[in-house]
C-alpha positions as CSV (number, residue, x, y, z in Angstrom):
1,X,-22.2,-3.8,65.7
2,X,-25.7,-2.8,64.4
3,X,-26.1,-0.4,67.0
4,X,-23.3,1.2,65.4
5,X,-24.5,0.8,62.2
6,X,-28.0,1.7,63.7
7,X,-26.6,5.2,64.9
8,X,-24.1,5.8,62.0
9,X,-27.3,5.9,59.6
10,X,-29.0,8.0,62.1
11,X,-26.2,10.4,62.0
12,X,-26.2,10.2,58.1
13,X,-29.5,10.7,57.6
14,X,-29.6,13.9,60.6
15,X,-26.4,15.9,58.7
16,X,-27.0,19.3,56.9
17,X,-27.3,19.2,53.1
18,X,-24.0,20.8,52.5
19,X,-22.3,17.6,54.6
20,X,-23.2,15.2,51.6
21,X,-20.7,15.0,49.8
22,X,-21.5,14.5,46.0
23,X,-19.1,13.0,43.5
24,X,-19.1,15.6,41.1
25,X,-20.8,18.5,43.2
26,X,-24.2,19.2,42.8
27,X,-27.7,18.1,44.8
28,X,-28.0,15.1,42.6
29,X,-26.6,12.4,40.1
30,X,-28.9,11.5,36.7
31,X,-27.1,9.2,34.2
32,X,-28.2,5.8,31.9
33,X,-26.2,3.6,33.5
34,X,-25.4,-0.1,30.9
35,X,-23.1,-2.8,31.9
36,X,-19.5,-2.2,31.9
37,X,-17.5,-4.0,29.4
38,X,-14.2,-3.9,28.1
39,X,-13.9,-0.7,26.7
40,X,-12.9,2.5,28.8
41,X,-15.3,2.9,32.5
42,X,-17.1,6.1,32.3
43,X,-20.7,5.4,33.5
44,X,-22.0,2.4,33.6
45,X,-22.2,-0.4,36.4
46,X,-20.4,-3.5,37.6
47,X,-22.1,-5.5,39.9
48,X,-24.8,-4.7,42.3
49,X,-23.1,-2.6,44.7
50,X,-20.2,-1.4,42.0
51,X,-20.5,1.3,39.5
52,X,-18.9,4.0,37.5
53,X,-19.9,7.5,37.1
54,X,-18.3,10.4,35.3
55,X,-14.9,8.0,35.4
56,X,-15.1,7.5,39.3
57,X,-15.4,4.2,40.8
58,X,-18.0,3.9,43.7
59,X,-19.0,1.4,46.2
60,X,-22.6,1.5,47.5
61,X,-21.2,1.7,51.1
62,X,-24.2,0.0,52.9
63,X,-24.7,-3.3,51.3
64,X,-23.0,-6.0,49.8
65,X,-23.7,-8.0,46.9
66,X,-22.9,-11.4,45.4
67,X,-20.4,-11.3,43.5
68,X,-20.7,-12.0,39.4
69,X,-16.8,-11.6,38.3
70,X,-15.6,-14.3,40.6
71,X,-18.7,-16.5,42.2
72,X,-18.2,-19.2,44.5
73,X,-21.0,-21.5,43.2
74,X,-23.6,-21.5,40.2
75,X,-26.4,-19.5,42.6
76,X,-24.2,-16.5,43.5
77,X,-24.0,-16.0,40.1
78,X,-27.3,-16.4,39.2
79,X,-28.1,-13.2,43.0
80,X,-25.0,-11.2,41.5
81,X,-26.4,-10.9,38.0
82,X,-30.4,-10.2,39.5
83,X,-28.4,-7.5,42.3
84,X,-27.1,-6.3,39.1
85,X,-29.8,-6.0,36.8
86,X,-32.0,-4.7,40.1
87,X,-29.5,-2.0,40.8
88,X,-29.0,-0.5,37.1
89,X,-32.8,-0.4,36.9
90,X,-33.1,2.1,40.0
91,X,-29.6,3.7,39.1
92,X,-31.4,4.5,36.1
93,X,-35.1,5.3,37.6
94,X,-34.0,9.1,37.9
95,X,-31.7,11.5,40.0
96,X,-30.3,10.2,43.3
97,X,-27.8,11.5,45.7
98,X,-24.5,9.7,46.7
99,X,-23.9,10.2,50.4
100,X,-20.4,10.2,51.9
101,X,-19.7,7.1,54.0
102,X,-17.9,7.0,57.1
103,X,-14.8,7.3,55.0
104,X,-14.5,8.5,51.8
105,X,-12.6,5.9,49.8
106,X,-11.8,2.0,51.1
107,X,-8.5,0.5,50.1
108,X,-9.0,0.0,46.7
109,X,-9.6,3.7,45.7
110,X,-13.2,3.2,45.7
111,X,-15.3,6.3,46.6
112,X,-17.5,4.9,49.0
113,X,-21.3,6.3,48.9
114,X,-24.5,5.4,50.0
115,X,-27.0,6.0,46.9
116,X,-30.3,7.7,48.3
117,X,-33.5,8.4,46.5
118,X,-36.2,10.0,48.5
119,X,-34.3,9.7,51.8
120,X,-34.2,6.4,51.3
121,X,-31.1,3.6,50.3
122,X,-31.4,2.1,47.3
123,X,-29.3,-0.9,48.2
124,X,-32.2,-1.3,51.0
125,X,-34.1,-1.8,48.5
126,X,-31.5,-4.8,47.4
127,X,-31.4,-5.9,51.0
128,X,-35.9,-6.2,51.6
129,X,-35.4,-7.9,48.0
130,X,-33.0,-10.7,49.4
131,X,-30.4,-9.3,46.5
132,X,-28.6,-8.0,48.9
133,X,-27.2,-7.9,52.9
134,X,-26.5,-5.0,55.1
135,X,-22.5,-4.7,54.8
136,X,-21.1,-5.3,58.4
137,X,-17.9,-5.8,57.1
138,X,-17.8,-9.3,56.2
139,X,-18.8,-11.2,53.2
140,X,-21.6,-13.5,53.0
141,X,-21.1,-16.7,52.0
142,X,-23.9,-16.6,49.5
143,X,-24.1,-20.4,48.4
């Protein structure tokens, strides 16, 4: 399994411009990104690995975060809402791409995206922090 993962980011990270599929076209996203609420999701983020932009749902396709809406325990909480604050901070640290995944929207009509700055992942960034695991497709158990 992280050969496959190994090689699918290989592939990713090898495929001309034009195969990165943006959101909303263009080379890059820029947006202020707050907490969603309760009023109407236009741009603003979720969780760590959940936002909203221009009115579309994403999920950061490469990691998974603990969650904050539904915790098992006290200290997933307390991960989901650093993954959260650590991932609106570089949401919000300047222009990024979003790079299609191996599909383009998981079953809950989710575009699924891997956010990139400087070819690199920004939920990486999550993961070397410890707010964060490489998504394998399983859920940690983060308590």
């Amino acid at each position: 399994m992280a050969m496959l993962r190994i090689l699918f980011f290989a592939l990713l990270m090898a495929a001309p411009a034009e195969a990165n599929c943006q959101i909303k076209g263009g080379d890059a996203v820029e947006a202020t990104f707050e907490k969603c609420g309760s009023a109407k999701r236009v741009t603003c983020i979720v969780d760590g690995d959940t936002f909203w932009h221009n009115g579309t749902k994403v999920r950061i396709a490469d990691v998974n975060t603990p969650e904050t809406s539904r915790p098992s325990c006290p200290r997933e909480r307390e991960l989901g809402n650093r993954a959260t604050a650590r991932m609106q901070t570089l949401l919000n640290d300047g222009p990024f791409q979003l790079v299609r995944a191996d599909r383009d929207e998981d079953r809950y009509g989710r575009k699924l995206r891997v956010a990139m700055r400087g070819g690199k992942s920004l939920g990486g960034i999550l993961v070397r922090e410890g707010l964060a695991e490489s998504w394998t497709g399983r859920r940690k158990n983060w308590c």
